[in-house]
N, C-alpha and C positions, 0 to 999 in steps of 0.2 A: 274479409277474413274468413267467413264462411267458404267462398271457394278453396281459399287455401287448406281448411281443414278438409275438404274433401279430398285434393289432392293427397295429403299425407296419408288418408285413411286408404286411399286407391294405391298409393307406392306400397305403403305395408301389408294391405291386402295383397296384395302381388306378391310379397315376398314369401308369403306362408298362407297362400289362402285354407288349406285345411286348422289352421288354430286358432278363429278369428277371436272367441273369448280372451286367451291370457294377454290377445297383444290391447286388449284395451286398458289396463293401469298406465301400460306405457305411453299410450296415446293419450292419455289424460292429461300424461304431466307434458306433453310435447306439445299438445296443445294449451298447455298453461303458460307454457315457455314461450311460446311462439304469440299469445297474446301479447306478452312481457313485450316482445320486436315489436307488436302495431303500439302499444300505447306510448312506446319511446321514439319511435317515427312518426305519427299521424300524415298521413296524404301518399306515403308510399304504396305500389303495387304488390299486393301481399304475395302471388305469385312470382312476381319479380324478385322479391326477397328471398323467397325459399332457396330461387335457381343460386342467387348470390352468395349463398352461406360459404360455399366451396371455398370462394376466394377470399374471406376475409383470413388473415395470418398474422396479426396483428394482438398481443397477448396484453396483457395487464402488467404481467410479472415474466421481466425478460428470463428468470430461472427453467421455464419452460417452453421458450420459443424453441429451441433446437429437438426436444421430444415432440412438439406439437409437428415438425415439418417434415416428420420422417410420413406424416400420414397422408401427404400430399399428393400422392401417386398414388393411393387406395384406390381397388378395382371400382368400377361404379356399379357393379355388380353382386359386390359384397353386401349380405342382410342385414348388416346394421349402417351401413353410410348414410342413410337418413336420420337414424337416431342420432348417430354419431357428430352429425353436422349439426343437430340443434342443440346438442350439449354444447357442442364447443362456440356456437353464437352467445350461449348465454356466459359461459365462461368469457366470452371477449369483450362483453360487456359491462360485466362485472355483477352479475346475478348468478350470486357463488352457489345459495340456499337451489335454484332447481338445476345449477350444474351437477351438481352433486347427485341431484335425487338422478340423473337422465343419464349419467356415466354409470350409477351404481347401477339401474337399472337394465342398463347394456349389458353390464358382465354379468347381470342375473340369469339375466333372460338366454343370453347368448355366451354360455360359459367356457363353449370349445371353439370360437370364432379369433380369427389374430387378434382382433381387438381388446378382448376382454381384460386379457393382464394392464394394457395399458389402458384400458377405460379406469381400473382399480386406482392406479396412480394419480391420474388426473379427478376422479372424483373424492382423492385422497387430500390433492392440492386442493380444491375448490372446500373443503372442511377444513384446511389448514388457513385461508385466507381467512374464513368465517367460525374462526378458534374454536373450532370442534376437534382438539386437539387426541381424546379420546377414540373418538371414534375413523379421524384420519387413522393414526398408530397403526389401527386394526385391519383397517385396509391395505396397507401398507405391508403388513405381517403376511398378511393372505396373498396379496400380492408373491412376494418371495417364496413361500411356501408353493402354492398352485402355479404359478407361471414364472418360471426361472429361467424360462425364455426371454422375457417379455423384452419389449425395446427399453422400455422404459428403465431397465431395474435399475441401471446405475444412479440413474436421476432420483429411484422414490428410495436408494442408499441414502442418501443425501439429504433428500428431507424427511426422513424415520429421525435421522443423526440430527438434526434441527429439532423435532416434534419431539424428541426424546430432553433433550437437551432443557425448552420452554416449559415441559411437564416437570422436569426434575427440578428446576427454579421455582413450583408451586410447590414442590414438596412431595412429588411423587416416588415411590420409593420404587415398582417398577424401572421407570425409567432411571433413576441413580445406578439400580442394576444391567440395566443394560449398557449405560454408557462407561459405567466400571469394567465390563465383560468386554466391549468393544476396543474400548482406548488405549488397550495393555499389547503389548508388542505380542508377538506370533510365540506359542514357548514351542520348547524342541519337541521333535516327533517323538509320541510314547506308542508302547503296545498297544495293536487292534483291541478293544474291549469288546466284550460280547452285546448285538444289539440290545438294547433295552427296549421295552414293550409301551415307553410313553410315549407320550404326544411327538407328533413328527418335529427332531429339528430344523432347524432355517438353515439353507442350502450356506455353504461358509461363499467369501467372497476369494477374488485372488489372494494371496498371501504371500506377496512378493516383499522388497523391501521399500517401503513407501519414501516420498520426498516429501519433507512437512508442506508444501506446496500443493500436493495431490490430493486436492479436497474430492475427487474420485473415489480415493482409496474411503473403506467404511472406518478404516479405525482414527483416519486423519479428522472423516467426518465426525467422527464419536468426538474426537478431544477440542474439535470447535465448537460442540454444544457445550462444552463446559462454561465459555463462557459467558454464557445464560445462568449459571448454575452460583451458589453461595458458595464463597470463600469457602465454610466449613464444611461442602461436601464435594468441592473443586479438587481444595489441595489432596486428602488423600490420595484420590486418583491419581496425581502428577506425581506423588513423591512417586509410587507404586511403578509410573510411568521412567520416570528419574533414575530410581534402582540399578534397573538392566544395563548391562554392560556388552553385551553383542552388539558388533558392527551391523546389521540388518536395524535394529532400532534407534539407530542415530537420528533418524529424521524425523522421531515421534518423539525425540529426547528433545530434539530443538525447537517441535513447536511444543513440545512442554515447558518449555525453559521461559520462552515469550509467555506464554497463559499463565504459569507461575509469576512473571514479573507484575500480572496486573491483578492479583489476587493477594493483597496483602492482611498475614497472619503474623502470627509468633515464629513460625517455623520458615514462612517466605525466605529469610535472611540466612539459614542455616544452610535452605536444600542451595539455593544459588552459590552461596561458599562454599559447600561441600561440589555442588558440581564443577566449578571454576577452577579445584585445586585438584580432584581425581578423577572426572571423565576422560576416558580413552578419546573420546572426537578430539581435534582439536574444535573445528567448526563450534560444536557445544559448550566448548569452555568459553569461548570468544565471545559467545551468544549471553551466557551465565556472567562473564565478567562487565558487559557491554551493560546488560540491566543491574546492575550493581548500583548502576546512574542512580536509581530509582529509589534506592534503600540510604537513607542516610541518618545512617549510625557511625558511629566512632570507628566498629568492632569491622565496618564494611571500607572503611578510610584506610586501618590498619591492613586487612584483606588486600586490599588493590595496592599498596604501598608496596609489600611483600613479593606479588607480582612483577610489579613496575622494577625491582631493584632482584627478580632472581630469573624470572624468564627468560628462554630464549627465544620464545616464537615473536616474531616482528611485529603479525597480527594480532597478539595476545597484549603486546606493550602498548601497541596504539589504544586499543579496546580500553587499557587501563588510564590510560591519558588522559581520553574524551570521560572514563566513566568521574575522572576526579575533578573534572572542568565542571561537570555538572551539580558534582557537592556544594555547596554554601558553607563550609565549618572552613574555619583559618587554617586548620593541618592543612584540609586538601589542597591549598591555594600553596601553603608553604614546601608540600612535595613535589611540587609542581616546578615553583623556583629551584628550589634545590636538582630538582634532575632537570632543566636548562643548561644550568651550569657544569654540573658533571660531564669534568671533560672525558671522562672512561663512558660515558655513556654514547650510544652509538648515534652519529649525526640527524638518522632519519626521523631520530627518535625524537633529541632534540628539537628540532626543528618544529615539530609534532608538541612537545611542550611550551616552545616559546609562543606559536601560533594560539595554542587555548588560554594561554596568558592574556594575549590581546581579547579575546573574546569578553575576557572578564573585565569590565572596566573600573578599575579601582586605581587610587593615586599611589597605592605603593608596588601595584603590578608596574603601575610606568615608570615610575622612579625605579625599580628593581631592573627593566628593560634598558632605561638609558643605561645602567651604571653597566650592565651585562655587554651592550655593545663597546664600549673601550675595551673589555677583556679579550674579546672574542678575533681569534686569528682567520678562522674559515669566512669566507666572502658569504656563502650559500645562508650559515647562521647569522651572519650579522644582515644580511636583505631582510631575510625573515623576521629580524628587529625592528628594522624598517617600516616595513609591512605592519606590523603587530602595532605598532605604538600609532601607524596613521591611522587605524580602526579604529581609535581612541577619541577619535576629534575633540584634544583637548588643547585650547591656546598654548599650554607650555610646552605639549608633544611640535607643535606645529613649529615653534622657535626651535626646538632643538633639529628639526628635518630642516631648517632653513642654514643654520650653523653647519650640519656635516655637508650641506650644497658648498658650502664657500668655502670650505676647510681644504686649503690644499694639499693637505698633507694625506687627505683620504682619497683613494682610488677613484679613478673619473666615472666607474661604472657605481660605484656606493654613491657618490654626491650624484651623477645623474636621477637615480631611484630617488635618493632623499628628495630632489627637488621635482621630481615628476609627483611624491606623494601631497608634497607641501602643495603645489596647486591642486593637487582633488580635493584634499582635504579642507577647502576654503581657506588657503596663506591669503594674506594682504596684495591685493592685486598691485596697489603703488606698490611695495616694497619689489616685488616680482618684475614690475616691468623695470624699474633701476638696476635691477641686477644686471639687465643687458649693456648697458654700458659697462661695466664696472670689470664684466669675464672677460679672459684674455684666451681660453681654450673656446675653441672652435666649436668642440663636439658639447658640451658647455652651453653654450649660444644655441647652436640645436636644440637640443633638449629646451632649450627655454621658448623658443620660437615654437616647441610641439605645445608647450605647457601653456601658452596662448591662446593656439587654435582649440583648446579643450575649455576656455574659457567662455560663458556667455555671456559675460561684460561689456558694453560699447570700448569697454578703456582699451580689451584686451583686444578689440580688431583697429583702435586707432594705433596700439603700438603695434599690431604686422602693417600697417600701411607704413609707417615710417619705417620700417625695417628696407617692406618692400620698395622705396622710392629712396632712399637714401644708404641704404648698406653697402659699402664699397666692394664685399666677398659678394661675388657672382654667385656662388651656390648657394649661399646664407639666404641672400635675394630670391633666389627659385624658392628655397621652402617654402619663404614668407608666400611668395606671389602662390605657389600648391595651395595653401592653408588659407589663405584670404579665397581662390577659387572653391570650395568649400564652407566656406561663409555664405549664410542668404541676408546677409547683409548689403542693403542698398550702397551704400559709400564702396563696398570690396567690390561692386560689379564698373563704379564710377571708375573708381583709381586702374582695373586691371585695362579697360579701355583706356585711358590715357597713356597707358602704359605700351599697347595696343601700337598707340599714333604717333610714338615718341617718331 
């Protein structure tokens, strides 16, 4: 190790040999860091280590892989790339305590060099892993301020918006303020004000109109530290966020509307009703009506009912569909039936309630369902009956899929569906393989010959063998012998070679 420490004291000497005093704090801690590498490797070539640092790219915390790689092409000429490379070994380590001291150190020493702003961030990060949540901020702050170049800034937006967010969860009122300050949509341009004489402010960021998506954006970032933050210093911010009615703010509104849903208050249930009934998005009411899921109260059943039975927006009814499937009270269950059957109500919609019906497995959802398919004229709703009641997997759903199979008086493609469900659903494989004898429609037999092959029963490959060796229709015969080839069943490989050698 000694060689090596010569080496670095010979690089840095080099780089500034008229100032050898101030560069020795630095050398201190680079040499304390660089002990940290031998007692974590023992037996490696301490020289060979140093030459290596360049190549390791490999982070702790994949949030900084993409800011770490911009530095990959750094001149090897430039006076800090030896600091620089032993900060970032220790960082990749995960010896957060002398990343920290060796990055902050960097921007000390070397305040006008490219590197500095983003030494600031990353020895911002390396405080934020090792909750020095105070004095990251600050860094961070300086950061912005002093280097509004830097590569880094979008990335230490981002996690200021984090480190703001975890401080104001302790109860920091600082940070409450800033994430209040940040979170609120862009307001309209006012009159140039005359400079004022205090402290410099922080450079603004873009101010375009964000997608709640654009964790980029600083005000998206602001409203994700919320939540980190108490209910009762959360919601303020989001009513405040809520409010706004410009189209530019729609996208802070909808990931308001989400951070709102998971912060439950006294007022949670107001702002989401109020937003579901008067914001201009549509998007945002969808969003507001959707979490409604969430809220289950009487006052929020009533809410979505009101919806469901005045809106026109297609996406708005669905939204209200699924939010009433998710309630638990008997109304939601009972508006649900009722707009099934409303024959004024639009098919897609239905369709959309008959399906959450199934979802909910209760015996008077399916007794409701059976009695609903005898009413029902459209093919599309009554399959969806179909469908819905086979989710149920309950023996008396299964007899009644058995009965519309054989009912001749229903459609060959509704009895097809019925009995293709009735075998998923676990039907009685005897009863199932009888019926093949018994049908006299062709496409009938088909279907039953599919409902077979989806069977892993021994019973259900001995009846495509007798299908296959004994079915007088030539075609019937093909399916069996398709579906039996399909089969890794020893007897389907025996019978299709006999069949072979006839």
């Amino acid at each position: 190790m000694q060689g090596l420490h010569l080496v670095l004291t010979a690089v840095l000497g080099m780089q500034q040999p008229s100032v050898v005093p101030p560069i020795a704090p630095a050398l201190g801690r680079a040499q304390a860091a660089l002990a940290s590498v031998e007692a974590l490797s023992p037996g490696v070539e301490a020289l060979s280590e140093l030459s290596e640092l360049s190549e390791l790219r490999a982070l702790s915390d994949l949030d900084g892989l993409q800011a770490l790689d911009r530095w990959t092409l750094q001149s090897e000429q430039d006076p800090t790339d030896s600091l620089w490379r032993v900060a970032r070994e220790a960082f990749n380590r995960g010896d957060y305590t002398s990343a920290a001291n060796l990055y902050g150190d960097l921007s000390r020493r070397y305040p006008n060099s490219t590197r500095a702003g983003d030494a600031l961030y990353w020895a911002a990060f390396a405080l934020y892993k090792n909750d020095g949540l105070d004095q990251a901020r600050s860094l961070l702050v300086t950061q912005r301020r002093r280097y509004p170049k830097a590569a880094t800034l979008r990335d230490g937006d981002a996690l200021l918006a984090r480190i703001q967010g975890a401080l104001a969860k302790q109860g920091d009122e600082e940070a409450v303020r800033w994430i209040t300050v940040h979170a609120e949509p862009a307001q309209p341009a006012q009159p140039a004000q005359p400079a004022q004489p205090a402290e410099p402010a922080q450079p603004a960021s873009p101010r375009g109109c964000p997608n709640e998506d654009d964790d980029d954006d600083l005000r998206v970032a602001a409203l994700n530290g919320l939540l980190q933050m108490d209910a009762t210093n959360a919601v303020p911010i989001l009513k405040k966020v809520l409010a706004r009615r410009d189209a530019c703010s729609a996208g802070l509104r909808r990931k308001a509307v989400f951070l709102l849903s998971q912060k439950h208050t006294g007022e949670t249930e107001d702002l989401l009703l109020d937003v579901a009934q008067h914001d201009p998005d549509p998007e945002v009411r969808q969003q507001a009506v959707f979490w409604l899921s969430q809220v289950p109260t009487d006052r929020a059943v009533g809410m979505l009912d009101s919806i469901l039975r005045t809106t026109g927006d297609a996406e708005l009814r669905e939204k209200a569909l699924f939010a009433l499937s998710q309630q638990h009270s008997p109304r939601a269950g009972q508006i649900l039936r009722s707009y099934a059957e409303n024959a004024n109500a639009p098919s897609e919609a239905r369709e959309k309630a008959i399906f959450w019906l199934g979802q909910r497995h209760s015996s008077e959802n399916a007794a409701f369902l059976r009695g609903l398919y005898a009413k029902l004229a459209d093919e599309e709703l009554k399959e969806k009956v179909i469908f819905s009641l086979s989710q149920m997997h309950d023996a008396d759903n299964t007899r009644w899929l058995m009965d519309i199979a054989l009912n001749e008086r229903e459609s060959i493609e509704m009895r097809k569906k019925a009995l293709f469900w009735a075998g998923q659903t676990g039907g009685d494989l005897t009863q199932l393989s009888g019926l093949y004898d018994r049908m006299q429609n062709k496409e009938m037999k088909e279907q039953l010959i599919f409902v077979y092959s989806q069977r892993h029963e021994a019973a259900a490959v001995d009846r495509l063998i007798q299908i296959a060796k004994t079915e007088q229709d030539k075609e019937l015969r093909k399916k069996a012998i398709f579906w039996l080839g399909q089969s890794h069943d020893p007897r389907a490989a025996q019978v299709l070679l006999e069949i072979i050698n006839q």
